[in-house]
VEXDREN-2710 file (C-alpha; in Angstrom, 1 decimal):
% VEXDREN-2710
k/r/px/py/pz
1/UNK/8.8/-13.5/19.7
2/UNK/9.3/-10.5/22.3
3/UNK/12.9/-11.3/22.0
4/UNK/13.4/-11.2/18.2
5/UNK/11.5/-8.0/17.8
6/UNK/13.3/-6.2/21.1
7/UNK/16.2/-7.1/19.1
8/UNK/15.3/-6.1/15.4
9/UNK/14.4/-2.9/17.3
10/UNK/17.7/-2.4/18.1
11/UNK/18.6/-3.4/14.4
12/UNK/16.4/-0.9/13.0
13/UNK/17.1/2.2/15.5
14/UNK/21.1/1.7/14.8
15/UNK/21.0/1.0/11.1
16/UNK/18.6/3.6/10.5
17/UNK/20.7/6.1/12.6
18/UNK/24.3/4.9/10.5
19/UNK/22.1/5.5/7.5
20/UNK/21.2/8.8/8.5
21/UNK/25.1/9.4/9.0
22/UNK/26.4/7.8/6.1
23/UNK/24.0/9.7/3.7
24/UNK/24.8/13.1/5.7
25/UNK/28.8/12.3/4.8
26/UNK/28.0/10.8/1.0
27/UNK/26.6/13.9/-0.1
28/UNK/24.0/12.1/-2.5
29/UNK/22.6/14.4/-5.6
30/UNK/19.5/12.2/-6.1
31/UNK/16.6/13.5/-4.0
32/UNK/14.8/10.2/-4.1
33/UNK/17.5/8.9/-1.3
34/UNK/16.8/11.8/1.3
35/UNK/13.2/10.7/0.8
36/UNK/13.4/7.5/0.6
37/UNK/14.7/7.5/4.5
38/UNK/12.1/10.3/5.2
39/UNK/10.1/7.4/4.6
40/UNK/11.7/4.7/6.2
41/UNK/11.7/7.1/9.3
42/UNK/8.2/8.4/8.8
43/UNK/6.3/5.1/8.0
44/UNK/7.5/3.9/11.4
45/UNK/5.8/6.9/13.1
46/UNK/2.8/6.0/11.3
47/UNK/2.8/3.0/12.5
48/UNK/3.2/3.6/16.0
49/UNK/0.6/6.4/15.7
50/UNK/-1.5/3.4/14.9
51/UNK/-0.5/1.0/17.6
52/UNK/-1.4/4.1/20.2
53/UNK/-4.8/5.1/18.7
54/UNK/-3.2/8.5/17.7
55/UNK/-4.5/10.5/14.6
56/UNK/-1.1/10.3/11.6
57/UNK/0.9/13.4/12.3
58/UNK/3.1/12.7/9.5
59/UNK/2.5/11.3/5.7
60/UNK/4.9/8.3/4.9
61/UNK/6.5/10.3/2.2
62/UNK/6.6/13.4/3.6
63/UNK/10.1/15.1/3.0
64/UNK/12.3/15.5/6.0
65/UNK/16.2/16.5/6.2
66/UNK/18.5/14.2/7.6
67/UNK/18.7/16.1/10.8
68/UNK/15.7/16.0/11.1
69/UNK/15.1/12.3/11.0
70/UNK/17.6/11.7/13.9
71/UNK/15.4/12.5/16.5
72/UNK/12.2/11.2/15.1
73/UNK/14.6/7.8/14.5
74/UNK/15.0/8.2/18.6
75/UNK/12.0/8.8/19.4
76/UNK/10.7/5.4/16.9
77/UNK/12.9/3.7/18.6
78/UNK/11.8/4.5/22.2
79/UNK/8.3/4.1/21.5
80/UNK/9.3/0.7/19.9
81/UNK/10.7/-0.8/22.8
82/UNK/7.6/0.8/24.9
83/UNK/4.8/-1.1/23.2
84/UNK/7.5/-4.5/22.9
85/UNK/7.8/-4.4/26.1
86/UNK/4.5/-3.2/27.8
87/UNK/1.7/-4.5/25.2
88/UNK/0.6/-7.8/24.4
89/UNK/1.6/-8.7/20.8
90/UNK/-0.8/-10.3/20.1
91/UNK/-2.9/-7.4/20.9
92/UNK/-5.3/-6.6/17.0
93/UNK/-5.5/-2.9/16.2
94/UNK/-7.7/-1.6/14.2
95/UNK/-6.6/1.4/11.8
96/UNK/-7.1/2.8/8.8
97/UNK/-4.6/3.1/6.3
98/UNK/-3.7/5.9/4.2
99/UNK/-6.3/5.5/1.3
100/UNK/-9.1/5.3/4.0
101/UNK/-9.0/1.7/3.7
102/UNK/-9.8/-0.2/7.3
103/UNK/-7.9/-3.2/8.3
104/UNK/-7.0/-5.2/11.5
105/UNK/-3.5/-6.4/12.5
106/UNK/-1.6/-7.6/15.9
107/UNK/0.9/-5.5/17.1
108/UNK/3.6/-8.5/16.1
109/UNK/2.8/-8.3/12.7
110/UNK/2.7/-4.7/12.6
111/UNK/6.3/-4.8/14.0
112/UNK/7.0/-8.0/11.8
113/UNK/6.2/-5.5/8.3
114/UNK/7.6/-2.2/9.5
115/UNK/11.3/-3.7/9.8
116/UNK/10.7/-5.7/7.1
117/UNK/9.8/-2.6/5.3
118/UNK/12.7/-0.4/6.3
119/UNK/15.5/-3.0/4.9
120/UNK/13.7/-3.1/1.8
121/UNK/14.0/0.6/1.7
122/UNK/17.3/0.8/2.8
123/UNK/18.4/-2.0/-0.3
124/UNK/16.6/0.4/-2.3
125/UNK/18.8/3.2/-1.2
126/UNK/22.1/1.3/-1.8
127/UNK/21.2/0.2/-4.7
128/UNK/20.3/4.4/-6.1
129/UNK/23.8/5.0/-4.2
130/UNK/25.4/2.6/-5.9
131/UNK/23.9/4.0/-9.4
132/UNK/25.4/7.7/-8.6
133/UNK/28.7/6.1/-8.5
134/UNK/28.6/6.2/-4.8
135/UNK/29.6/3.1/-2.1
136/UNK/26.6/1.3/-0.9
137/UNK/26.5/0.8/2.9
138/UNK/26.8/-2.7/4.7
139/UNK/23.5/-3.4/6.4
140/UNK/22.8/-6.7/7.1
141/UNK/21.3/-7.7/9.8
142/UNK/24.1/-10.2/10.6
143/UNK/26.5/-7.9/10.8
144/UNK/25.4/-5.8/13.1
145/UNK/25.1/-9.1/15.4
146/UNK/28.5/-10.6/14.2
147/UNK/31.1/-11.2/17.2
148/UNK/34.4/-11.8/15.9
149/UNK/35.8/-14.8/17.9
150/UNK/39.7/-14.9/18.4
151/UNK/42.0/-18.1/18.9
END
């Protein structure tokens, strides 16, 4: 399982970064796109604040420019591959969430919902794209792990 999420780490870090760079170059007039990747970005630090033990520094919808979110997409990632590669996954953490609710998970399904999470935000930004007459962005997984074989 190490493996898969090491590598849906990478995923993540580079499709949230080509995001961050396609939506800098599209230019798009509906606010709810900036947000939504504020919260793609920002619901993975809460996450990992979690996974550390660290009081939330940031509120999964709080608004962030897209410069902004290219660091704190670095810094996601690096702590990402930290925790993959130093903690057990099958480690439970106990947090609660942001209506005060308290609830146990192991780290691997914590990792297992966040990237789940962030594609199903990122559909949701194609698709608002998409709407303002705008090209939608290819982010499948596969294709970021296609090798083009020549003969």
């Amino acid at each position: 399982m190490n493996e898969i999420l090491v590598n849906l780490n990478n995923y993540n870090y580079k499709v949230n970064a080509d995001f961050i760079a396609f939506l800098k170059e599209q230019q798009p007039t509906n606010e709810r796109i900036t947000l939504l990747m504020a919260h793609i970005v920002n619901a993975q630090q809460v996450w990992l604040e979690r996974m550390s033990g660290k009081s939330m520094t940031v509120k999964p919808f709080d608004p962030r420019s897209l410069e902004d979110l290219i660091p704190q997409n670095q810094s996601n990632f690096e702590v990402t591959d930290e925790i993959l590669n130093n903690r057990d996954l099958k480690e439970s953490i106990r947090y609660v969430n942001t209506k005060r609710q308290k609830f146990e998970n192991t780290l691997e399904q914590m990792f297992l919902h966040l990237f789940n999470h962030s594609s199903y935000h990122r559909g949701q930004i194609n698709q608002l794209l998409v709407h303002e007459g705008k090209p939608a962005m290819v982010s499948d997984y596969i294709v970021y792990n296609r090798t083009e074989i020549f003969e």
